[in-house]
C-alpha positions in Angstrom: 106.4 9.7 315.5 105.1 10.8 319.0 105.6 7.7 321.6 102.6 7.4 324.4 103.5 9.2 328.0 102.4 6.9 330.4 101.1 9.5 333.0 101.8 8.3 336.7 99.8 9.2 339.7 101.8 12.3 340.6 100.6 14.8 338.8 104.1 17.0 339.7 106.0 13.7 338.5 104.3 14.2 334.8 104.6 18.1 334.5 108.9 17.0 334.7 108.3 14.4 332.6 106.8 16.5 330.1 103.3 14.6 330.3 104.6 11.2 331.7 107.5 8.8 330.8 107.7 7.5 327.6 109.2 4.3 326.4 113.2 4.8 325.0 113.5 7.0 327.6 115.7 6.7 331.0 115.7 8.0 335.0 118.7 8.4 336.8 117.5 8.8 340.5 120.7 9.3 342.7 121.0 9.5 347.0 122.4 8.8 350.1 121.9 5.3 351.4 118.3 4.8 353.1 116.8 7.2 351.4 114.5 5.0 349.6 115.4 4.9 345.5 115.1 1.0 345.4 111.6 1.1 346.9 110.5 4.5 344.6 112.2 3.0 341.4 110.4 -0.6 342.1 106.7 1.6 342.7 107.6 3.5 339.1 108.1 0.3 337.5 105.0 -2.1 338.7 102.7 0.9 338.1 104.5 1.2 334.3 104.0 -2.4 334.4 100.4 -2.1 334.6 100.0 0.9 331.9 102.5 -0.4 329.3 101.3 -4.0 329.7 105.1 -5.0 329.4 106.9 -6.6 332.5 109.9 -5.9 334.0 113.2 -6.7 334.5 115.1 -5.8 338.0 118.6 -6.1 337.9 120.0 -6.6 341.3 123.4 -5.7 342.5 123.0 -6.1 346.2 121.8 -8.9 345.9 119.1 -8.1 348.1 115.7 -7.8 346.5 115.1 -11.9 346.3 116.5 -12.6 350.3 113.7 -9.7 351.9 113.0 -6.6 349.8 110.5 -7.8 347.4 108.5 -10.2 350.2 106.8 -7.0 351.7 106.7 -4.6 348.8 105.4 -6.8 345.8 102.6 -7.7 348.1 101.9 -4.1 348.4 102.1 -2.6 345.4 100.3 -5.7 343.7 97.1 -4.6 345.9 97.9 -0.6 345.5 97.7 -1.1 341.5 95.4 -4.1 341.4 97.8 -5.8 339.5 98.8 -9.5 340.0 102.0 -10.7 338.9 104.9 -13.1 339.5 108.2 -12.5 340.7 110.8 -14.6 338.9 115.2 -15.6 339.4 117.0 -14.9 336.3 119.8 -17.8 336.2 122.8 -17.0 333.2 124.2 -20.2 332.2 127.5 -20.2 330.1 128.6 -22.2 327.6 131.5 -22.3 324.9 130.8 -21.5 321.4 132.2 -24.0 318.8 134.2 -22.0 315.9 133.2 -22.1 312.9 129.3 -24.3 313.9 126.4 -23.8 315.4 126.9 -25.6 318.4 128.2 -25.6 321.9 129.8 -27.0 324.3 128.2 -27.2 328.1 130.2 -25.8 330.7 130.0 -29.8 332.5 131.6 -31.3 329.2 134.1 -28.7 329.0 135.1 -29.7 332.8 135.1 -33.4 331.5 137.6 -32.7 329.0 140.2 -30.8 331.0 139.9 -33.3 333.7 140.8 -36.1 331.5 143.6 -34.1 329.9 144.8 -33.2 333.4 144.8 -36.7 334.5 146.5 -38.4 331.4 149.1 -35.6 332.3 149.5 -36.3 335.8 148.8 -32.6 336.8 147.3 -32.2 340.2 144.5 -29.5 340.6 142.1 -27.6 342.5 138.5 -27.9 341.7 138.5 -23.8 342.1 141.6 -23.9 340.0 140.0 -25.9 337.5 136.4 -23.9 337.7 138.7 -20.4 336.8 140.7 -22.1 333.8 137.3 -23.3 332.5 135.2 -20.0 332.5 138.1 -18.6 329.9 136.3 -20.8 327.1 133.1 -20.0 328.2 132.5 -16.8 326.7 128.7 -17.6 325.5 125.7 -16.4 327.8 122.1 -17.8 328.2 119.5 -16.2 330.4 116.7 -18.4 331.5 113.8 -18.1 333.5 110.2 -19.6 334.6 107.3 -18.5 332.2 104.6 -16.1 333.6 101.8 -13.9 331.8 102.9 -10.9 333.9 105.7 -10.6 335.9 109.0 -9.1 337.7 112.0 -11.2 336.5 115.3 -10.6 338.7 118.8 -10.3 337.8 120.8 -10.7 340.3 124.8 -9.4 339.1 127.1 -7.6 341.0 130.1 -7.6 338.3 130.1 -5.0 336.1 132.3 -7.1 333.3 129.7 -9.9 333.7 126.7 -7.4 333.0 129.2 -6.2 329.8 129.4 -9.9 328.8 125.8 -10.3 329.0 125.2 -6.3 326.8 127.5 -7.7 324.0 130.9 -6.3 325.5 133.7 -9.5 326.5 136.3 -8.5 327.8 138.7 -9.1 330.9 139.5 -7.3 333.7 143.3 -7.4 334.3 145.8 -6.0 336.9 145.6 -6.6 341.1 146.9 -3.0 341.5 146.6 -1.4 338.3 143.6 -2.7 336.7 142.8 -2.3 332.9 139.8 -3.2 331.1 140.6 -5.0 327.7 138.0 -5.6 325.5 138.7 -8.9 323.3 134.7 -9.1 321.3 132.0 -6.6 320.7 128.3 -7.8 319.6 126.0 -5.1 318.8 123.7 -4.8 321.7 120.6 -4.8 320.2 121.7 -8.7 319.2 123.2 -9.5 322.9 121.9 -11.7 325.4 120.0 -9.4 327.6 118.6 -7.6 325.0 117.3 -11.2 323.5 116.2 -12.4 326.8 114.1 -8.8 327.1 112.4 -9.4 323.6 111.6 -12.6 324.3 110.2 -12.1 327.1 107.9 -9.2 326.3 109.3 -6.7 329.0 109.2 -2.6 329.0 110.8 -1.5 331.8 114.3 -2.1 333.0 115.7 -1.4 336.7 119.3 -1.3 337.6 120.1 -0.9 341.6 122.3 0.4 341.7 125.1 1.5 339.2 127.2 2.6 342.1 127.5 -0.6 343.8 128.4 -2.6 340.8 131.4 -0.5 339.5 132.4 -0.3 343.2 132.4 -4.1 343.6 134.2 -4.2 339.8 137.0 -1.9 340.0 138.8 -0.9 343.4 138.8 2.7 344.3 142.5 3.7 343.8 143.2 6.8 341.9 145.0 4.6 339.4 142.0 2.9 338.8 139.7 5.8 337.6 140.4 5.6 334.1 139.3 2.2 334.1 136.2 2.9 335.9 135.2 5.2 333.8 135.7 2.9 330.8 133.6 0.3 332.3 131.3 2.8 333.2 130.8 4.6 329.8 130.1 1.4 328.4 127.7 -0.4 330.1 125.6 3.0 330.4 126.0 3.7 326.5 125.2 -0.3 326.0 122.1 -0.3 328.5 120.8 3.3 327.0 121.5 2.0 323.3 118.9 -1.1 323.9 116.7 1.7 326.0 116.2 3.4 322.6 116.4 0.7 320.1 114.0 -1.5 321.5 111.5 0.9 323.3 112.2 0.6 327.1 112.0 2.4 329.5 114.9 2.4 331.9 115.8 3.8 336.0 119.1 3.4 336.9 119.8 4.3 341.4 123.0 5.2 341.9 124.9 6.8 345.2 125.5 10.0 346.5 129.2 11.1 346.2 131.1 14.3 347.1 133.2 16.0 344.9 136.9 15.7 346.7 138.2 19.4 345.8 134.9 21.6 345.8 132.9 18.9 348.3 129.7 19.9 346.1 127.3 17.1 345.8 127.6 14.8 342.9 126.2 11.6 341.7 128.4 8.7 341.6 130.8 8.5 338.2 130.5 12.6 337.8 128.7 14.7 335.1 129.6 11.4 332.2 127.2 9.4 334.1 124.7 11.5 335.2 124.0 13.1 332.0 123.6 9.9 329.9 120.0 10.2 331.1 117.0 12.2 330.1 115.8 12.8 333.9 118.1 13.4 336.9 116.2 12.9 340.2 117.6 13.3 343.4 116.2 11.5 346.6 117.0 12.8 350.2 115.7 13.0 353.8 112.9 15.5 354.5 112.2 17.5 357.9 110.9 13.9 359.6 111.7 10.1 359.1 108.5 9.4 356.7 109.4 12.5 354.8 111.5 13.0 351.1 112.2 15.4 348.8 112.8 14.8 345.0 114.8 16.9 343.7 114.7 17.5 339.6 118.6 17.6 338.8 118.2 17.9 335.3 115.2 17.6 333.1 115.2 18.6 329.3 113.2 21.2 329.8 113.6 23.4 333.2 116.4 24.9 334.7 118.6 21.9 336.9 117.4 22.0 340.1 114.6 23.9 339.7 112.2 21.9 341.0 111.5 19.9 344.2 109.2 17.5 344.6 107.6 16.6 348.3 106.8 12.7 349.3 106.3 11.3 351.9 106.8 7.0 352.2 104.2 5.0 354.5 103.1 1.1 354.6 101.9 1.6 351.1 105.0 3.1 349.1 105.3 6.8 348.2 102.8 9.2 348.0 102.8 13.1 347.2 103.3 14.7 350.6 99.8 17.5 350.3 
């Protein structure tokens, strides 16, 4: 069965797109910093939003769309799509599973416990101390929100284990030099948390700015490292495109610029693993003037990579096709 293409106002958009975007299918739009791929990626998804009839989910791992970003831009892209809608905080709350019953134990009467034990011990502790030992038992994830009709719910993560833990993937992240990434539980992701809180709360589309950010924040950069980061990397993209498909989403992923150390070619962040995991490959960048951008299509199914390039130009009102 043929999904819907939800056409989107540039037309040169929908000839990549093969007709429009449909749902189960992903974006990867990649660029240098300032070049606008949390604005463009936020436009894609309110006017989605508005043909789908689904809402959306932002996950934020600047932790900058809640403290400025959305307080212009929601404004105007609810008046450019005539589309009214609220823009909600996603909180995770933890909690420790009881073997073997289906019940649990709340992170405050978990704290309750090891205080008393700690005391009857005479073992004197840190309150941060105490928080760290705690969140080892807490290996169960809620995600809760305010209702709304329509809206934009927020997610604001910048660990990628954390997002893992949240896909169906807990695991640890061990090492101060070395790290390695050990996996101790896997849930299938259609059955984790995130993918629960996205059925139950009716959304389509699915943003993640930016993948970069949170494996940089994650892992450090040493060369001893990059196994690792590619490990966490390969998962959480095969996790986040598994519910993509499985539950009919549509999902953008921004993610940085990089270079290439040996041949200095252009690259988005991660390398080829990463960047094809998507269907469409966009890459933003600076045009001849400061309102100007250029799209470029680094890889769609069905033209040559890099074959096409895509004009825009951004004013007060978001992005429009630069005529």
């Amino acid at each position: 069965m043929i999904s819907l293409a939800y056409k989107l106002e540039m037309d040169e958009l929908n000839k990549v797109l093969a007709g429009g975007i449909r749902e189960g299918e992903s974006i990867h739009i990649f660029g240098p910093k300032q070049s606008g791929k949390s604005i463009f990626s936020y436009q894609l998804s309110i006017e989605l939003m508005r043909k789908s009839r689904g809402n959306v989910l932002f996950i934020d791992t600047e932790k900058s769309f809640l403290r400025g970003f959305h307080q212009y831009w929601t404004e105007v892209f609810k008046r450019r799509f005539n589309l009214d809608f609220d823009v909600l905080e996603v909180n995770v709350e933890r909690y420790a599973p009881v073997k073997g019953k289906r019940g649990r134990r709340e992170k405050m009467e978990v704290l309750r416990v090891f205080e008393s034990v700690l005391m009857d011990l005479g073992i004197k502790y840190s309150i941060d101390a105490l928080e760290r030992a705690v969140d080892l038992f807490l290996t169960g994830f809620e995600l809760k929100a305010n209702n709304a009709d329509k809206a934009v719910y927020v997610l604001e993560i910048s660990n990628a284990v954390k997002l893992l833990a949240l896909l169906g993937v807990e695991g640890t992240l061990e090492g101060s030099g070395k790290q390695v990434f050990k996996v101790n539980n896997l849930i299938d992701p259609e059955f984790s948390s995130l993918a629960g809180f996205i059925k139950e709360r009716g959304i389509k589309i699915v943003v993640l700015d930016s993948f970069g950010m949170l494996i940089k924040n994650t892992v450090s950069s040493d060369i001893a490292n990059l196994p690792t980061r590619a490990n966490i990397s390969n998962q959480l993209l095969g996790r986040l495109l598994a519910i993509t498909t499985e539950i009919d989403l549509i999902s953008m992923v921004t993610n940085h610029a990089s270079q290439d150390p040996s041949t200095k070619r252009l690259m988005f962040f991660g390398g080829s693993p990463v960047g094809y995991s998507f269907k469409y490959s966009f890459y933003m960048k600076r045009g001849k003037d400061q309102n100007s951008r250029i799209l470029v299509v680094y890889r769609s199914p069905h033209l040559p990579d890099k074959s096409v390039e895509i004009e825009l130009k951004i004013g007060n009102d978001g992005f429009r096709l630069n005529r």
